[in-house]
N, C-alpha and C positions, 0 to 999 in steps of 0.2 A: 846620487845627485838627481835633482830635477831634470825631465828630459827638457831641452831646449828645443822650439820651434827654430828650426832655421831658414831664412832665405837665401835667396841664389849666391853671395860671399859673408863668409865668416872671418872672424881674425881674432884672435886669443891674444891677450897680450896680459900677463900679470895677474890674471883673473879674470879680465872683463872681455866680455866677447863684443863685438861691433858686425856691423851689416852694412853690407855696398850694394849696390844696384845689380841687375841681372847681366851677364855675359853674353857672347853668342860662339856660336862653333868657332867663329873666326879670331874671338880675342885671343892675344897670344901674350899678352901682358899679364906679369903676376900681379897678387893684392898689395895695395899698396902699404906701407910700412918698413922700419929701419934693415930689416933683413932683405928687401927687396928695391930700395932707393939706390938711386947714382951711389956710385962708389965703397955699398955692400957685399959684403962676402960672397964670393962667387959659388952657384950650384959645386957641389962636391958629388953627386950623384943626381941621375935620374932615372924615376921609376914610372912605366907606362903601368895603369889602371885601367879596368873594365870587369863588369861582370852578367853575368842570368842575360848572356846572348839568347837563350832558349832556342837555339836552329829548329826548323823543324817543316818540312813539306807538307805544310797540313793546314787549316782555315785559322782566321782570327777567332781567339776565342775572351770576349771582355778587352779589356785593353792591350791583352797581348796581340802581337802581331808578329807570327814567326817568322813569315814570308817576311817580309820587312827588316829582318836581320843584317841579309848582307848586305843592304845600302847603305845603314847606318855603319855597319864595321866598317864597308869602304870610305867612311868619311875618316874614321878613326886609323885604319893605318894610313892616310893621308897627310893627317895630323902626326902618325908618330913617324912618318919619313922625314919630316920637318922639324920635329922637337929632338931624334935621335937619344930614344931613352939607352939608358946601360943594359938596363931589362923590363919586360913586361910582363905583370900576372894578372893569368884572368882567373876570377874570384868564384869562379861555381857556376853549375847551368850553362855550360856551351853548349848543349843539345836539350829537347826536352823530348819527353818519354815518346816510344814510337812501341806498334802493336805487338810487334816482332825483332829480332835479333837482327835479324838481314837489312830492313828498314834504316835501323838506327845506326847499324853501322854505316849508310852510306849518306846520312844526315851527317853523322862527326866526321868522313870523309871530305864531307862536300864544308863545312864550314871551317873545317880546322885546316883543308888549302888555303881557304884563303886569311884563318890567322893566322899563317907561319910567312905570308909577306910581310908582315911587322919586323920590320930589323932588329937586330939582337937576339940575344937569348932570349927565351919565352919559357915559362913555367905555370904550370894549371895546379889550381886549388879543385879537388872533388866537390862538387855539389849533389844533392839527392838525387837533380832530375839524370845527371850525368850516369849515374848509377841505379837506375829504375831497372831500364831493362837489360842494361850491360851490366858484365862485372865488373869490378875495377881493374881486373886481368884485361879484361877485351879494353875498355876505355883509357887505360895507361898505353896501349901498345896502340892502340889508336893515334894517340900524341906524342908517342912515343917519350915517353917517361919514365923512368924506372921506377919510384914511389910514389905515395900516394902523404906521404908526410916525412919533410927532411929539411936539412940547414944548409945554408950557403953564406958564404962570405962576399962584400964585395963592397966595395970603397971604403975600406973600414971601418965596416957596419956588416952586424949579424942580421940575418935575414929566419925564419922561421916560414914555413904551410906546415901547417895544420889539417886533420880528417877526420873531419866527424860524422862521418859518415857509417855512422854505426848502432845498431838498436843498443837500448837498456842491458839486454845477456850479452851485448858481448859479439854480437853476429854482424859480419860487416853486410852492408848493403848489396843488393844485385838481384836481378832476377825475380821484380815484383815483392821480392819479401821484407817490403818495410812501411813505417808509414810515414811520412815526410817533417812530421813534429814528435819522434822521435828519433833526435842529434842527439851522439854520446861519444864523449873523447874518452875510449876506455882505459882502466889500470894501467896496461903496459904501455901505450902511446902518454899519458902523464905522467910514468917514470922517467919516459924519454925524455917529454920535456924538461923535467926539472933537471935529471942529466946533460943534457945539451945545454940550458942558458950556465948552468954550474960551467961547464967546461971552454966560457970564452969570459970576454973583459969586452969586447966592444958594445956599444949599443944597440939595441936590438928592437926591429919593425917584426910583428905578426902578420900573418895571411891567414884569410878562416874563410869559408862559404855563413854557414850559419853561425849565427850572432853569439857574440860572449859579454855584450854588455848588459845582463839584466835576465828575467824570467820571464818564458812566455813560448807561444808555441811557435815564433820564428829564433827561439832561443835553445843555445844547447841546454839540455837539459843537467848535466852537472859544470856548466857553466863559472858557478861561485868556486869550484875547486879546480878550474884553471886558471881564473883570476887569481887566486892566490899563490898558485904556481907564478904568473905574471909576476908578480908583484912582489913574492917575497924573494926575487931574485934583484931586482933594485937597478935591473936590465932594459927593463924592454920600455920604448915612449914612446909608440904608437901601436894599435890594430887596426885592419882595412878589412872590411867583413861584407858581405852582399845579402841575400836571399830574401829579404823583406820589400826588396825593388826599389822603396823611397829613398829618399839622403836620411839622414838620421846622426847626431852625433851627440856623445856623453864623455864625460871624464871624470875616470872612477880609479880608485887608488893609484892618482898621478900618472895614470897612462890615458891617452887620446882615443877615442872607438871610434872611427868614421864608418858607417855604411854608406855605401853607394847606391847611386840611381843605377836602374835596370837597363840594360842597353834595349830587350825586348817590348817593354811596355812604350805604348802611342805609335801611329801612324805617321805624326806628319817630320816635316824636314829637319824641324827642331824637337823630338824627343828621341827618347833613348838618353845615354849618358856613357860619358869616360873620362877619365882624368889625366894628369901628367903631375906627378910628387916630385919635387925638386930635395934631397936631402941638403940641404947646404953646408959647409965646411965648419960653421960654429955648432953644428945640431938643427938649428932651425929646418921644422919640414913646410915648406908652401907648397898648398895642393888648388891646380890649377882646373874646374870643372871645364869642360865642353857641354853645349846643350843643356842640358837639367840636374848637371852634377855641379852642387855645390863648391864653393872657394872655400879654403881654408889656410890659416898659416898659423901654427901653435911656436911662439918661442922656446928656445934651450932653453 
């Protein structure tokens, strides 16, 4: 599919996509339409969003602005003590690279206190910068996580993260030894998957850091052969995917690819970005941006 430019709300309906006017941190109302009107099916689940926090005690560099991280997060668990999601995943890049081991760990220290005031359960997608100078040993135990890719259940709805956080042979990430446009979901983590969507019946959302809709160097590079894992499971109707910073959105073998806005990039009081995904009771997912992350709402 052609990629679509999008503005600040999208809304899919039957094919045709439409565009609303821009938001602000404060709107708290969904896009408008039958899923979201008086007397609509109520949320059946909610899912808190954000990603490429990039932490990091170190100068701006280009639009990123690391120092500038945790105001932005503090607007967004402000937002999600008020929305009370079920759970919240952040999509890759909660830290970005430091010189040293000691460093970096007291960057994922210092920002992952304050994302674990986010009520709920909370679950982290691997990103590259996460795993630069860390391993995924030291950065898992940092957030205290036991995997780096697994399934959960919950409102029933199959949940999936995803890691790709791996070169082309096969070597996972860590310790400077990679380059950041080589993403590979190797053999055995794609057995996995096609084993795991095999082994449920509900419907099923993706988590991913780097991009699974298309080719390119913010794109996994065996990409086309987990879309079709996707896909020929007849499962999964949506992915949330990060690393390229911008909103971005496509929809390719009947599944939805949102990437999100960077919570790291701009300085001022309105950039950055995060979301709130309402799964609703009929299927329908309405995705609520704050800041610079796009509206969305794809009908069942």
């Amino acid at each position: 599919m052609t990629p679509i430019s999008l503005g600040r709300r999208a809304f899919l309906q039957g094919g045709a996509l439409t565009l609303w006017a821009a938001g602000t941190d404060l709107a708290a109302a969904p896009p408008p339409g039958p899923a979201s009107s008086a007397g609509g099916p109520a949320p059946g689940l909610r899912i808190g969003l954000l990603t490429d926090l990039h932490y990091a005690d170190k100068p701006s560099a280009g639009s990123r602005h690391y120092r500038g991280t945790p105001a932005k997060l503090a607007a967004a668990v402000e937002r999600y003590a008020a929305e009370k999601p079920d759970f919240t995943v952040q999509l890759g890049d909660l830290i970005d690279a430091a010189e040293d081991v000691g460093t970096e760990k007291r960057w994922l220290k210092t920002i992952h206190k304050q994302f674990s005031q986010i009520p709920g359960p909370r679950r982290h997608v691997l990103g590259n910068h996460c795993v630069d100078t860390l391993t995924k040993a030291e950065l898992l135990d940092g957030v205290g996580q036991e995997k780096s890719y697994f399934s959960f259940n919950a409102g029933g709805r199959h949940f999936i993260v995803l890691d790709s956080c791996f070169r082309a042979d096969g070597v996972a990430y860590g310790r400077g030894n990679s380059r950041w446009d080589d993403a590979n979901v190797p053999p055995a983590e794609l057995d996995w998957l096609r084993s795991d969507l095999a082994s449920t019946q509900r419907p099923t959302v993706v988590f991913a850091h780097q991009r699974l809709d298309g080719a390119g160097r913010h794109h996994v590079r065996n990409a086309a052969a987990v879309r079709d894992v996707l896909e020929a499971s007849g499962r999964v109707s949506a992915v949330f995917q990060g690393h390229s910073h911008a909103n971005d959105y496509r929809f390719l073998g009947g599944i939805h690819y949102a990437t999100l806005a960077a919570m790291v990039e701009g300085a001022g009081e309105g950039d950055g970005g995060y979301a709130v995904a309402d799964v609703q009771a009929d299927g329908t997912i309405v995705v609520r941006g704050f800041r610079r992350q796009t509206d969305y709402e794809w009908q069942a």
